[in-house]
C-alpha positions, 0 to 999 in steps of 0.5 A: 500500500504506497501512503500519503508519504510512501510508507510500507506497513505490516509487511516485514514478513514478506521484505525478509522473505524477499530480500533471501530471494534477491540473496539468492538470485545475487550468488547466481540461482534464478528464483520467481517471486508470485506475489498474489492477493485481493485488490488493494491489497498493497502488491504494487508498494510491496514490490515497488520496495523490492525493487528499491532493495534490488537496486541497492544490490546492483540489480537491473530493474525492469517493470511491465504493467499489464492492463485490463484492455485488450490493446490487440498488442501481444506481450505489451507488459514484456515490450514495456519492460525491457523498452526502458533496457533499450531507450536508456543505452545506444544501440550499439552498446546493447547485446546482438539479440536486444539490438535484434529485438529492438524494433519489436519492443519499440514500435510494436512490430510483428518480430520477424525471424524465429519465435519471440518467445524464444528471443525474449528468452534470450533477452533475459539471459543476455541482460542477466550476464551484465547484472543479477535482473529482476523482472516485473510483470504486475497484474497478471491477472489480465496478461494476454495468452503470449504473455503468460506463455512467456512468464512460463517460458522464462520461469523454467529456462532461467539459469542465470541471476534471474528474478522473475516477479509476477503480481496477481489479483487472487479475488479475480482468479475464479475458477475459469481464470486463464491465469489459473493454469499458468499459474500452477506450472509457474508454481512447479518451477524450481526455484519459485515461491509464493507470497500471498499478501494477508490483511494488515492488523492493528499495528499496520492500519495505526501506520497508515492513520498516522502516515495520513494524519501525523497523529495516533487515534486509537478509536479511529484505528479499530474503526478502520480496522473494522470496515477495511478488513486490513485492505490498506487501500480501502483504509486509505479511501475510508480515511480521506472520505471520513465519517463512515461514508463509502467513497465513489470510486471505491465503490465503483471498483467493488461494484465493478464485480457485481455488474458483470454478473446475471440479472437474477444473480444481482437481484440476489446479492441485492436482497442478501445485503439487507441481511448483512455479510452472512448469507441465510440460504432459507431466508433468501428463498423466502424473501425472492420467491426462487426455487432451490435449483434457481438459487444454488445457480445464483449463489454458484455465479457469485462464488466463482465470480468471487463475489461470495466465498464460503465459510466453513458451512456458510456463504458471505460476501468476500468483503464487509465493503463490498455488501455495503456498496451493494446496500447503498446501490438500492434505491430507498423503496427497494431496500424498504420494501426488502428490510420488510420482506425479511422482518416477516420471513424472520418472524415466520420462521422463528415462531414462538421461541425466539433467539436473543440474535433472532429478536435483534434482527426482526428488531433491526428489520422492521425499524428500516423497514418504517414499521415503527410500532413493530419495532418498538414491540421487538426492541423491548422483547430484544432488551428483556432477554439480552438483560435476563442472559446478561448481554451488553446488546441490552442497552442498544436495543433499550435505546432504540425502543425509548426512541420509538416509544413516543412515535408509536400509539399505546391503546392498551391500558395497562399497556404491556410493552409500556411496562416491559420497557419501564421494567427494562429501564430500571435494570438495564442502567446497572449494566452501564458501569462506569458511564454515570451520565447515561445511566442517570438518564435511562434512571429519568425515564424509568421514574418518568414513565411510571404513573398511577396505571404502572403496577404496584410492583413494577413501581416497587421495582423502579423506586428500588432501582433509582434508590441504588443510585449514588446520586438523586436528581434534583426537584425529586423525591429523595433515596430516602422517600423512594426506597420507602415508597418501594417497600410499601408498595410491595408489601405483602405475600413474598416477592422478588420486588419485596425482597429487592426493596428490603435489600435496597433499604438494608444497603441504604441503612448501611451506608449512611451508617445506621448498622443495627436498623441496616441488619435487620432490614438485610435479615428480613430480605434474606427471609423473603428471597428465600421464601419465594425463593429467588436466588439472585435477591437471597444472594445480593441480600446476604452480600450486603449482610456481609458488608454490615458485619464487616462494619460491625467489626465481624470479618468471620460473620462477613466471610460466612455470609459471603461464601453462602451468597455465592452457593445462592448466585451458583444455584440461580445461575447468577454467575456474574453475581457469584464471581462478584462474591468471590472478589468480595471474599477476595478483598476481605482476605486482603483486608487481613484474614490472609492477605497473599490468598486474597491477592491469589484469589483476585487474581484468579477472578481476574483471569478468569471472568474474561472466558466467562463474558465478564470482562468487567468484573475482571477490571475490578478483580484488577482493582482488588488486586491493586490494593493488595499489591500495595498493601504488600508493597510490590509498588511496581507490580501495582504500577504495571497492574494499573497501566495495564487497566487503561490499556484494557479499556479502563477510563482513568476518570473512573473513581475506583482507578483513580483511588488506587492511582493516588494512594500508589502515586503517594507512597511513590513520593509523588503528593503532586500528582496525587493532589488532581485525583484526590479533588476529582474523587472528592468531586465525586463523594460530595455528589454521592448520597451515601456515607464516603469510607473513611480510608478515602478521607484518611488517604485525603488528608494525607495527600493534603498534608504532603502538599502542605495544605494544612488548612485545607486539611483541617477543613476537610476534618471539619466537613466529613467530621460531622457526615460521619459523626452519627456512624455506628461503625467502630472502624469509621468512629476510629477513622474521623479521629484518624484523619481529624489528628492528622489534620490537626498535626500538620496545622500545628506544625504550619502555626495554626490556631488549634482547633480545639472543638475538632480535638474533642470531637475526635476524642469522643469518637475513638472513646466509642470506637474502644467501647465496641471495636472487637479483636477481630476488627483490629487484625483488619486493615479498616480496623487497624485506623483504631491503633493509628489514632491512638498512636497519632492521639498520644503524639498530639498531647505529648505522651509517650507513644512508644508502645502505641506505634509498636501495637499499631506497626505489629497490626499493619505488618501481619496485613502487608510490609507496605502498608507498615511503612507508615506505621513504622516511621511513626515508631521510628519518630517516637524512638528517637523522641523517647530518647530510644535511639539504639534501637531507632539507629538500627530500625531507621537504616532498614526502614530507608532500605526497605521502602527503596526496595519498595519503590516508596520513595515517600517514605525513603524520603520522610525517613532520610530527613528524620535521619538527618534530623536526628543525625542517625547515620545511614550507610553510604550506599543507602544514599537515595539516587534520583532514579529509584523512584522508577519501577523496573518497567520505568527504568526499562522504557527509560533506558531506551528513550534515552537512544532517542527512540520514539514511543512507537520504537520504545513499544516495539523494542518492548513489546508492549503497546504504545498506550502503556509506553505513553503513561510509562514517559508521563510517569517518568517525567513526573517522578523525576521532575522533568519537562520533557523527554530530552530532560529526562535523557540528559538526567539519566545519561547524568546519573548512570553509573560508570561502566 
């Protein structure tokens, strides 16, 4: 494919296999290289290259085009080829048989005297004793009969440094071809070998666009990649005609195919591309009315025309371009009339069991077809059972029926498809897990379309559903009122609306901290679901059993509850909500029951939910594991993990990315670049109904604190104080007084006035937090904020925190050595102001070599001051050096940007993408403070050690 700027993509393979070709051809053994594939394909560029590389090698290059007119001139590609050999030497410097030849090649003459194969023959070989010659011959294809004898002449005489390159269309090799047979004796030859051109992937397609449009455009490429099929030259044309128009002339050459055929074979392909690529052989017979021997003669026309192919069992047009220039060449009644035909010969056939494929394109049929109350009907059936199967599909078919509803009459009363659709608005928003916007929307129109008619269980189920979402719209009622609302108007015998009502209200109770009320309303869902029984309601009520005990401080109780709502989800064949359990399960075995089986576990789920169709509940396994690996403090690993997230698809606006981000970011020594996602996740808690997590907060504050904004911390103290305050949760009681002592801290130390009202606020906190926080909430990571309070407590009034720290250092060590670090620098602080320093002298060195190894420089750095400060010696090669803040990846990409290379070459060397490459250098660029590439090459060229 020759771009904009002549480049050669995806094509290394066949340049390799052609440059052993000229290598070949260069130590005296003649080769022919058959160089085949559809059109636009990229045979010419690929060849053209070749030539380049001959050259180089001191080749004679001679090239002949054949055309696909008959001109009545035999070997017009031959007398083309070999009239450049003459036109560019005098006469008498050219060999006796060329100068023989001369005039034949020049004016088209009838060659008089012996046979002019045989003497073209002998051209060949008299050229190639002054130099190795390659000899093109491009689209074979529509080689007359002399110049395909020739190709197969010269192909078995050459005995000299001969290349004998031939180019040729396989789509227009049908089976009757007369290149065909020529072919296959080309074939036999000693010395040949065939090239067939397959698709470009990926990476050649992001050539092209970048060729074209001097940037990268990742959604642009699959796009491309989509509708050529890798055919760079149609790339090239999608890309210059934009949107997702068919150009004319590209069209013109796809439908050049099509005319040529029979009018009933045309009338054929027409209908067939209303129905897509895939030809359906039953339907086709409905829809034209042709018996089976008229229609297998059609479709055999198409095949050997090369306009159809099979696949396996089935046909489909060669090319996804190709039905879609035969689409749009239907006039707007005709391809009405036909989507209408297909739409009822669909229906006919499928009868009163229909398919989740088949619903979609009745659906699809009758909405091109105008029968807009017939779409509407089949987009809701569609929704439903794309939902109940958990398909994503459910969305569009959603949107499609909410574009209808208002263009179609509702005459019953109640309306049946009016209450599907409001059933599959309050479901189907879930399913839109990180596009909040769209979600809010689908959730308006669930509450809009719901009246006095709408039935009381219907009703139930949306009030719950709205209630579930983090955010309530203005100018209407409240989560509060709603969930209320839902409960009423499902009470009675046991239902799953009830059963959801009560769970909706127990996950309420629960978050906004009302622990007692919240169990009992989760004990009564339980009951219901299992009454009725409905497995999915029984297990999503005992999972949020398990979340209330775990903010009861009863990790055990949580882990039985979890584990019996998994059996619950496996029995009702829930499986998104039974893995769903497991990474519940996964994050409490973090949180501390056993935190190398959790990370273990999360990983498993990860892996495992893709094969399931679950790809999302494999980002947020790689969520979970992310808090794992930095509890453990394999910081670069965590790194990798969350790149390898926004590679996957993950937007890194997403709350739950963000989170881990800013705490990785941190405990790297990067406060800076941690402080812009700490606003946008507090943007997102204040909007939020639902009580925010205290480590949120904690990890907020500390942010605050490391970019000297104290005062802003103390606000912050102040603000979710008193949120929080009304929790029953000893975690989130022991929490506030966590984060309020942190804020408090870093104020006195930048002399602000103390907040005395803030400092009773938070003591009374953590006295009811030691009333009721029990032994197994303190072996837990939420649980271990009781022990930091009381240690950053005893720091604030002055009292001996020795043994504070110890308890609370000892308690975050049998979780994970990364989440230690903090504790153990608060020990650390407290040694050395006790007057401890034999054992500060020895725990400071190794705290600083741990958090390096670590790659938590934030600490290393804190560490070394304090050090410092207490002229505590480390040893010299303990001295931090600038660059072991990077990741073993980082330094990687580093050590090859340094040679200059760019992202692409940098990916390539590495073998990852481009993306990862880019948040990598951004990364790099952050930690070591520089602003550009160069900067950084300089700085590492600066700190490498000398060989």
């Amino acid at each position: 494919m020759q771009t904009a700027s002549g480049g050669l993509f995806g094509r290394d393979r066949e340049l390799d296999a052609a440059d052993e070709v000229l290598a070949t051809v260069a130590s005296g053994v003649p080769q022919a290289l058959l160089v085949g594939g559809d059109a636009g394909i990229g045979k010419t560029t690929l060849v053209a290259h070749i030539g380049d590389r001959a050259r180089d090698r001191g080749f004679t290059v001679l090239t002949g085009h054949c055309l696909d007119l008959d001109t009545g001139v035999p070997l017009q590609p031959v007398r083309e080829a070999f009239r450049s050999a003459v036109d560019d030497r005098p006469a008498e410097a050219l060999p006796p048989v060329v100068q023989r030849m001369a005039a034949f090649l020049q004016d088209g003459a009838p060659h008089r005297g012996g046979s002019a194969l045989e003497d073209l023959g002998l051209v060949v070989g008299e050229l190639s004793e002054e130099s190795p010659l390659l000899l093109v011959l491009e689209d074979m294809h529509w080689a007359d009969r002399s110049t395909q004898d020739f190709a197969v002449s010269v192909s078995r005489t050459m005995r000299r440094a001969v290349c004998l390159v031939l180019t040729f269309r396989t789509d227009e090799l049908t089976r009757r071809h007369p290149f065909r047979q020529s072919l296959v004796e080309i074939g036999r030859s000693v010395g040949a070998r065939r090239l067939d051109l397959p698709p470009l992937d990926r990476d050649g397609i992001a050539g092209i666009v970048e060729s074209c449009t001097g940037g990268a455009d990742t959604a642009l490429v699959g796009a491309l990649l989509a509708r050529s099929e890798g055919n760079p030259l149609y790339a090239e044309e999608l890309l210059q005609a934009g949107a997702d128009r068919l150009p004319g002339p590209l069209s013109d050459l796809l439908l050049a195919r099509v005319d040529a055929l029979s009018v009933p074979t045309r009338s054929l392909l027409r209908a067939a591309s209303v129905n897509g690529s895939r030809l359906d052989h039953q339907l086709l017979g409905l829809v034209t009315a042709q018996d089976d021997d008229s229609l297998d003669a059609c479709l055999r026309e198409a095949i050997d025309a090369n306009v159809l192919r099979a696949i396996g069992e089935h046909l489909e047009f060669r090319h996804g371009l190709l039905r879609e220039a035969v689409y749009d060449d239907l006039l707007p009644g005709e391809r009405t009339r036909t989507h209408g035909l297909l739409a009822a010969a669909l229906q006919k056939r499928i009868g009163e069991t229909p398919g989740i494929a088949d619903l979609g394109r009745i659906a699809y049929h009758w909405y091109a077809a105008h029968d807009l109350p017939a779409a509407y009907s089949a987009s809701v059936q569609a929704g439903l059972m794309a939902y109940n199967y958990g398909a994503p599909e459910a969305i569009a078919h959603l949107d499609r029926a909410l574009e209808l509803f208002d263009q179609v009459p509702h005459l019953d009363t109640p309306d049946p498809a009016k209450a599907d659709l409001i059933r599959l608005l309050a479901d189907c928003w879930q399913e839109l897990h990180h596009d909040h916007d769209r979600a809010r929307a689908l959730m308006q129109e669930a509450l809009d379309l719901v009246d006095d008619d709408t039935d009381p269980l219907l009703a139930s189920r949306v009030y719950s559903s709205y209630a579930t979402l983090c955010f309530e719209f203005e100018g209407r009622l409240g989560h509060r009122e709603a969930v209320e609302r839902a409960i009423a108007y499902a009470e009675g015998p046991p239902s799953e609306e009830l059963a959801t009502a009560l769970l909706t209200m127990a996950n309420r109770q629960q978050r906004q901290g009302h622990l007692r009320d919240a169990l009992a309303y989760a004990d009564r869902a339980v009951d219901v679901a299992d009454a009725v029984p409905v497995m999915f309601a029984e297990s999503v009520a005992l999972q949020i059993r398990g979340w209330i005990h775990r903010a009861l401080g009863s990790p055990d109780a949580a882990m039985a509850d979890y584990r019996a709502a998994r059996r619950c989800a496996v029995r009702g064949g829930a499986t998104r909500e039974a893995i769903f359990t497991e990474l519940h399960e996964a994050e409490l075995m973090i949180d501390g029951i056993d935190p190398e089986g959790g990370l273990a576990l999360a990983f498993e789920v990860r892996g495992r939910a893709p094969e399931l169709g679950l790809p999302e509940v494999a980002a947020e396994g790689g969520l979970c594991a992310a808090m794992g690996l930095i509890h453990l403090g394999r910081l670069g690993e965590a790194d990798l993990l969350l790149t390898d997230l926004l590679d996957e698809g993950m937007s890194p606006d997403y709350f739950w990315w963000r989170y881990p981000r800013s705490r990785l970011l941190h405990q790297q020594g990067h406060a800076v670049a941690a402080l812009p996602l700490e606003r946008a996740n507090m943007a997102v808690i204040r909007e939020a109904t639902m009580l925010p997590h205290h480590e949120k907060l904690q990890h907020h504050v500390e942010v605050l604190v490391s970019n000297g904004l104290a005062e802003e911390a103390l606000d912050i103290a102040r603000e979710f104080g008193s949120v929080l305050e009304e929790s029953e949760s000893p975690a989130t009681q022991a929490g506030v007084a966590c984060f309020t002592y942190t804020a408090i801290a870093s104020a006195r130390a930048a002399g602000l006035p103390d907040a005395e009202e803030l400092l009773a606020k938070a003591d009374g906190l953590l006295e009811q937090a030691a009333a009721t926080i029990t032994e197994q909430a303190l072996a837990s990571w939420k649980g271990t904020v009781y022990l930091l309070a009381r240690a950053r407590r005893a720091d604030l009034a002055g009292d001996p925190s020795v043994d504070a720290w110890r308890t609370a250092s000892a308690a975050c060590a049998r979780i994970g050595a990364g989440l230690a670090l903090g504790p153990r620098l608060g020990l650390v602080a407290a040694l050395l102001v006790a007057g401890e320093r034999d054992e500060a002298r020895t725990s400071l060195p190794e705290l600083v070599s741990d958090a390096r190894a670590m790659g938590a420089a934030g600490v290393e750095a804190e560490a070394t001051r304090l050090a410092r400060r207490h002229r505590v010696p480390l040893s010299e090669e303990q001295a931090p050096c600038r660059l072991d803040v990077l990741t073993a990846r980082e330094r990687e990409v580093l050590d090859v940007l340094v040679t200059g290379a760019t992202n692409r070459a940098i990916a390539e060397r590495l073998f990852i993408s481009q993306k990862t490459v880019s948040v990598h250098v951004t990364n790099i660029l952050t930690k070591l403070g520089c602003a550009n590439r160069g900067e950084a090459a300089a700085l590492a060229r600066e700190l490498a050690p000398a060989d």
